[in-house]
C-alpha positions as CSV (number, residue, x, y, z in Angstrom):
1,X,70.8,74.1,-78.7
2,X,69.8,75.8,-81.7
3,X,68.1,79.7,-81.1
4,X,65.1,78.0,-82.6
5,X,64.5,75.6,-79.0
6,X,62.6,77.6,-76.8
7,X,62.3,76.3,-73.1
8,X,58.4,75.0,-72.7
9,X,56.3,74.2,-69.9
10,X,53.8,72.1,-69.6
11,X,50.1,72.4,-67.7
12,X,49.9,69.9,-64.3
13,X,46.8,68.3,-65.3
14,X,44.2,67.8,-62.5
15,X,43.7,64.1,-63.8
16,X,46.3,63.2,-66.1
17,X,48.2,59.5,-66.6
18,X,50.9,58.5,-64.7
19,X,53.5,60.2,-67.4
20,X,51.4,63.3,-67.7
21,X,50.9,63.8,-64.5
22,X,54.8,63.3,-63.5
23,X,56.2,65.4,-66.0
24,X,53.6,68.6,-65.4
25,X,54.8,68.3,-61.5
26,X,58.6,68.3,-63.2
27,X,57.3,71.2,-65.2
28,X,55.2,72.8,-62.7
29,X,58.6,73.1,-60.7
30,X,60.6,73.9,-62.7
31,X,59.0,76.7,-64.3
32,X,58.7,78.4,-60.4
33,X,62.7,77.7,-59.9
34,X,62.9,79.5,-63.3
35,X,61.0,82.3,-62.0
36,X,63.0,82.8,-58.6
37,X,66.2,82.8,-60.4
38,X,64.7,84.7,-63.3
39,X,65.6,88.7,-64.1
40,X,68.6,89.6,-61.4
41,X,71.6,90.6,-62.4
42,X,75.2,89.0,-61.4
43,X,74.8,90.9,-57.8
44,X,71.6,89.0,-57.1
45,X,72.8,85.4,-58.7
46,X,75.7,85.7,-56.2
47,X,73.2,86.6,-52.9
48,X,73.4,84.8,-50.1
49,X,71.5,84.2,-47.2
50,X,72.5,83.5,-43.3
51,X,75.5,81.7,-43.0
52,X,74.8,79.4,-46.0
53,X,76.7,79.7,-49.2
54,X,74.3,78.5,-51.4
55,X,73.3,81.2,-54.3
56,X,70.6,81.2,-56.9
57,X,73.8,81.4,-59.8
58,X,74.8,78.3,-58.1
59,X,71.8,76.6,-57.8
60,X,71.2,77.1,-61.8
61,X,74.1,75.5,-62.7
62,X,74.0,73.0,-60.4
63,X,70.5,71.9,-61.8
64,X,71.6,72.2,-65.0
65,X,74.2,69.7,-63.8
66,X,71.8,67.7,-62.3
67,X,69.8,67.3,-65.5
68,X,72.5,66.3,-67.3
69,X,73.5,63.4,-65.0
70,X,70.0,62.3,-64.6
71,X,68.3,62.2,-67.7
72,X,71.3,61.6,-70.5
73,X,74.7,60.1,-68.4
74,X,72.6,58.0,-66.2
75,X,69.1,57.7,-68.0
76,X,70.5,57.3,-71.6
77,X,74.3,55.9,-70.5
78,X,75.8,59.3,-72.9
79,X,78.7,60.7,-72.2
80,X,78.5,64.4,-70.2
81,X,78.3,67.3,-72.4
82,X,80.0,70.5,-72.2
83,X,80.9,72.3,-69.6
84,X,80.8,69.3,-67.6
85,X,83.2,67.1,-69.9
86,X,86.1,69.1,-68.9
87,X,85.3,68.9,-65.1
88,X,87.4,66.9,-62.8
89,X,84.7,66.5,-60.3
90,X,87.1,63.9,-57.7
91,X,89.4,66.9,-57.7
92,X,86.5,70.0,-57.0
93,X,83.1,68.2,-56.5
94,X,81.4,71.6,-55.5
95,X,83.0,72.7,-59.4
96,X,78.9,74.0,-60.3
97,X,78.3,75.6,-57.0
98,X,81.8,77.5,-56.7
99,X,82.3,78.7,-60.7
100,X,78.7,79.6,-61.1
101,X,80.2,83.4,-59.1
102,X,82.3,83.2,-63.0
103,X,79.3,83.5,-65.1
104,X,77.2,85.7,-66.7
105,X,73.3,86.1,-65.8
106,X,72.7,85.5,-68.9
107,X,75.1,82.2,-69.2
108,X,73.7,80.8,-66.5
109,X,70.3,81.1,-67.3
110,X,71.4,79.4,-71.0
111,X,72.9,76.8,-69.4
112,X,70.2,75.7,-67.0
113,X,67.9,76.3,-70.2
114,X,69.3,74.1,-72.9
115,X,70.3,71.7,-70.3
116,X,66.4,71.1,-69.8
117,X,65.7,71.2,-73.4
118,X,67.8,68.5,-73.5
119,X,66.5,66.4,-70.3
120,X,62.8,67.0,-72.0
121,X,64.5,65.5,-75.4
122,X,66.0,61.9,-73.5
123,X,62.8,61.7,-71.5
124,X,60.7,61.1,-74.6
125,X,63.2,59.6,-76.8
126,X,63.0,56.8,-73.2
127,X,59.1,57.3,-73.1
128,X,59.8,55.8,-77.1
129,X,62.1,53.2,-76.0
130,X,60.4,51.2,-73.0
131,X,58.1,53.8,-71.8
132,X,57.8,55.0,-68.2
133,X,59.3,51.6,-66.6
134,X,62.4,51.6,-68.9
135,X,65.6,51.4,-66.8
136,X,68.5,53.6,-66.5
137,X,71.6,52.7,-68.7
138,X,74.0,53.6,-66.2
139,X,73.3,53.8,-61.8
140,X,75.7,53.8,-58.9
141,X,72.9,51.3,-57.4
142,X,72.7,47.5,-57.3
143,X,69.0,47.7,-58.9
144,X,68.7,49.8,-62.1
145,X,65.8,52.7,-60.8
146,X,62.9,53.3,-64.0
147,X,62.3,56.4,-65.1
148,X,59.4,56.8,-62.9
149,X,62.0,56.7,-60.4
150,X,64.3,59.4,-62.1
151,X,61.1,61.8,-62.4
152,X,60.0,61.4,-58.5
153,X,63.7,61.7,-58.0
154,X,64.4,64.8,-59.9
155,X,60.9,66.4,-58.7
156,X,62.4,66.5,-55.0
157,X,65.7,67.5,-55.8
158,X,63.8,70.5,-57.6
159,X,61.5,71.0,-54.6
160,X,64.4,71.1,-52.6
161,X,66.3,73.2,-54.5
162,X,63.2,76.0,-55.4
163,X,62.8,76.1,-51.5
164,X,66.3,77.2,-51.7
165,X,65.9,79.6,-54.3
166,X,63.0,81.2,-52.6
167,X,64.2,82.2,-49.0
168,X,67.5,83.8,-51.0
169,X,64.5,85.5,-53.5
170,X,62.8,86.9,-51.0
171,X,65.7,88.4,-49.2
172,X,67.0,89.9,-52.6
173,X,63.7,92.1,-53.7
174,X,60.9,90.6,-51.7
175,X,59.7,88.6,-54.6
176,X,57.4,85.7,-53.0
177,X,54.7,83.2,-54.5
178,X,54.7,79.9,-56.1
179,X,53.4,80.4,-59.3
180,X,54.9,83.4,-62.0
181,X,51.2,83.2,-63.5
182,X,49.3,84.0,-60.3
């Protein structure tokens, strides 16, 4: 990622296509995750809340990871990219959760960044190349899921995961909303 890319975000259009209207809920999303993990220093990116150990550091690099598998290992069949080339995930499996305590604020943040840059980059390079029914190069499943699939898919994991981030937000300075431009 060049320090030309800048991380974008679409509009959710009220009556968009199919594509349109899938990739501004991805956006729409993603931009509120960005704002609950957005501006805290290390302290705050380590938080937790209750007894769970999930942290708003951790969630960022675990989406980042999850972009990367989705949209280029299994979408496009490429290879991982770094960091998570050099992972032996059979050996830690919780690698992104339990290193992101390691990183900076402001590595995290990068990383969960150009890893969408680059999820927004294979989406329309499949959008090109078979459009929104195009199948996944590579799946764990008997039947190769489209990338309608992979956007519903990622949408919940993000909705999940945003849920997440805002409980641990809200204990951390009170911050609460679902939209950064309300």
């Amino acid at each position: 990622m060049s320090d030309d890319d800048e991380l974008t975000f679409a509009d959710f259009p009220a009556a968009g296509s199919e594509v349109e209207s899938l990739l501004g809920a991805l956006d729409r999303i993603r931009r509120t995750f960005a704002w609950k993990c957005g501006g805290l220093d290390a302290a705050g990116l380590r938080t937790t809340l209750g007894p769970s150990t999930v942290t708003l550091g951790g969630l960022l690099k675990h989406m980042a990871l999850v972009e990367e598998d989705s949209f280029h290992r299994r979408l496009l069949g490429r290879d991982y990219s770094a960091p998570w080339d050099s992972v032996d995930f059979d050996a830690t499996p919780d690698w992104e959760w339990t290193s992101a305590a390691d990183d900076s604020p402001e590595q995290l943040q990068q990383l969960w960044r150009a890893a969408v840059i680059r999820s927004k980059a294979a989406v329309e390079e499949a959008l090109t190349d078979g459009g929104i029914d195009r199948l996944v190069a590579q799946t764990p499943w008997t039947e190769k899921p489209s990338l309608r699939r992979v956007l519903i898919d990622m949408n919940e994991e993000y909705a999940r995961h945003t849920g997440h981030a805002d409980l641990i937000r809200e204990s951390i300075d009170g911050l609460v909303g679902e939209d950064p431009r309300e």
